[in-house]
N, C-alpha and C positions, 0 to 999 in steps of 0.2 A: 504494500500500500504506500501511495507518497501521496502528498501534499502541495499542492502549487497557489501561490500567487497568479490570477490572472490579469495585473496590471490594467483592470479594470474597477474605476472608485467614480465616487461622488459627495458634493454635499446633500447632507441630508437631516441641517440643521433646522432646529423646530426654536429654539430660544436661544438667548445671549445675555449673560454668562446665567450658566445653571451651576450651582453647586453640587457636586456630582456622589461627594459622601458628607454626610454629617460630620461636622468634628464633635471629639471628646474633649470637650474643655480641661484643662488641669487645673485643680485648685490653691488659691493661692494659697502660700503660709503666712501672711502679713492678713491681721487682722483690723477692724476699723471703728471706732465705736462713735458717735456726733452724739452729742450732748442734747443736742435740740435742736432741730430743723426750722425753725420761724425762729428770726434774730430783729429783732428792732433798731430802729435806728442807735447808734453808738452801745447797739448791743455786745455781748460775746455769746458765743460757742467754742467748744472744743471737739477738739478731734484726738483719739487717743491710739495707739497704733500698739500692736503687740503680736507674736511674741518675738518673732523677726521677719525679716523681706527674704524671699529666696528671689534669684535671679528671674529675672522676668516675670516679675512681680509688679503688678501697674495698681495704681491711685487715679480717681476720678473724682471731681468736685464738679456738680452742675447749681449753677445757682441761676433764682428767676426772683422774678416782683418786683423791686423798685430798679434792678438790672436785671442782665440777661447775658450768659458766657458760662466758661468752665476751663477747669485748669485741669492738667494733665499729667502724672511722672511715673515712670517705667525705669526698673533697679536692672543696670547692667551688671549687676555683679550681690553675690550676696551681700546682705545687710544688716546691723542691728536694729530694732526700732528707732533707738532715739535716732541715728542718722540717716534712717528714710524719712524720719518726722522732719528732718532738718531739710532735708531735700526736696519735702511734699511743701515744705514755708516758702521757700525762695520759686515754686514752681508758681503756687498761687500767688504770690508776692507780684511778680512779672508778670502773668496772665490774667490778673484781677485788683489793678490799683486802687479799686473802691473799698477790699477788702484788705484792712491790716492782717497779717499773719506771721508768726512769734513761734517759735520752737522753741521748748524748755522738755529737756530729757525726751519722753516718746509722747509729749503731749503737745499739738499747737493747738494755741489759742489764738480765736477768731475774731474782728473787730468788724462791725458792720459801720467801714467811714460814710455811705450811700446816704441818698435821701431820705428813704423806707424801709420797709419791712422786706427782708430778704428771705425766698425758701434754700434751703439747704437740701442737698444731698451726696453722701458721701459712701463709691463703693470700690471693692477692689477687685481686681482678678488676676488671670493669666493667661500667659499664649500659648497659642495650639496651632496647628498645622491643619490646614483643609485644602482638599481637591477642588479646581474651580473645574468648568467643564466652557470649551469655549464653542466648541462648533462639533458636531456629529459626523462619522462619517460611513458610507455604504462600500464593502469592497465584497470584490468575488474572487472567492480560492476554488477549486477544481482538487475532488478526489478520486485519486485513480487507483480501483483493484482491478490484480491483475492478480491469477490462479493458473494453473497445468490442469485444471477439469473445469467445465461450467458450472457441476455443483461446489467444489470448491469453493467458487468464485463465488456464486452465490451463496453462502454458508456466509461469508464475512461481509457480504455487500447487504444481505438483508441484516445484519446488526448493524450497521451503518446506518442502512435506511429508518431501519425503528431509533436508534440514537436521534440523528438527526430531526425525527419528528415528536420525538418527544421533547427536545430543546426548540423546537418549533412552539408548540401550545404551552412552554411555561417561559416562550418570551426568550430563551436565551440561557445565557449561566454568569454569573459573577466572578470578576477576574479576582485575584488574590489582594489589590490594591481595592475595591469593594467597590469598583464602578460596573458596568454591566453589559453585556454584550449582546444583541440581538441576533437570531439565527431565522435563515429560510432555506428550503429547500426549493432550488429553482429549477429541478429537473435532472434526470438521470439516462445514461443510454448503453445497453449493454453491447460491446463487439466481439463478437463470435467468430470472427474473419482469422485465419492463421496466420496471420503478417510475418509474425513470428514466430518455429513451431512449438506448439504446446502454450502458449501465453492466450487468455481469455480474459478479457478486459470490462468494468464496469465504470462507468465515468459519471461523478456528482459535481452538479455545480452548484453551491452555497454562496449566499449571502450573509456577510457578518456586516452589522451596524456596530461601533462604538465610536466612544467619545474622545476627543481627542483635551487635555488635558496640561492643567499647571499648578503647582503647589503653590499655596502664599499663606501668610501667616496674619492670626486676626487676634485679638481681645476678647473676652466674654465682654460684654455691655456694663458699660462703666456709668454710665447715665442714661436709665430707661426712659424716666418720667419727668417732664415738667410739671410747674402747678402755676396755672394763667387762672387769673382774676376766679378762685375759690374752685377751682378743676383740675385734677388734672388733664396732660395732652401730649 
């Protein structure tokens, strides 16, 4: 039995970009604790961090209501708390000058310099790796059994044929990176001609759909919710 390539393809994209597996988020070890989400004008809150940062370890701060913004810091490298609390200060510090922010040990504390009443949210996560899927594609391979008897031949061409229709009605099979492959059965033909003596040939031609494919790397959601005028959104 062999296997060919018939240098026969196409696009046979349906969307752009699909995500093509789930990722498994990992969990941060840097923990986060906010005092209090609603700050008043020349209010505080604190933000209390513990027990350490591991690498790749990210802080998100979303704030709404009398402004609107968010600051952002991702630990290249492990950390203790107090020196990601120190690195999450000078993060929001530069990304939110309405917001005084002070690191003392693994605790900043929050100064609302703003007009209003500020919402607060404060979360953490980590990076994960996910398959994006960019564009689909249709090829056709050709399988060729060839046997020294016609039943032979047909002994391993009809396992074939029932494989291939059974991967036919469940769509395909999953490659080992967990993206998915479509299967069809485009037609088969058997040669019984002696071209060469004793060789009996069955010939399948399949269509394989998959996805053509890029890794990149994301955050769990660091700021899900805003809260606008008594809602959130």
């Amino acid at each position: 039995m062999s296997i060919y390539d018939r240098n026969v393809a196409k696009d046979v994209t349906r969307w752009v970009p699909k995500t093509a597996v789930e990722p498994v988020v990992t969990a941060a070890t840097v923990t986060v604790t906010l005092s209090n989400p609603f700050v008043d004008r020349s209010g505080t809150a604190t933000l209390t961090f513990s027990p350490s940062a591991a690498i790749n370890d990210a802080f998100g701060l979303a704030v709404s209501g009398a402004i609107y913004g968010g600051a952002t810091y991702a630990a290249t490298a492990a950390m203790t708390a107090s020196a990601f609390a120190a690195a999450v200060a000078s993060a929001i510090t530069t990304a939110l000058p309405e917001i005084g922010a002070v690191a003392s040990g693994n605790v900043v504390t929050l100064t609302n310099n703003s007009a209003g009443t500020l919402y607060l949210q404060a979360t953490v996560g980590n990076q994960t790796s996910f398959l994006q899927e960019v564009h689909r594609t249709r090829r056709e391979a050709q399988i060729i059994v060839a046997a020294n008897t016609p039943n032979n031949r047909d002994l391993l061409a009809d396992a074939i044929d029932e494989t291939l229709a059974t991967s036919e009605i469940d769509f395909g099979f999953t490659l080992a990176d967990g993206t998915w492959v479509r299967v069809w059965n485009q037609g088969d033909i058997s040669l019984d001609d002696n071209i060469t003596h004793n060789v009996y040939r069955r010939d399948f031609v399949v269509g394989l759909e998959y996805g053509v494919t890029y890794q990149d790397l994301g955050y769990s959601v660091l700021a899900p919710l805003m809260y606008l005028q008594g809602g959130y959104q």
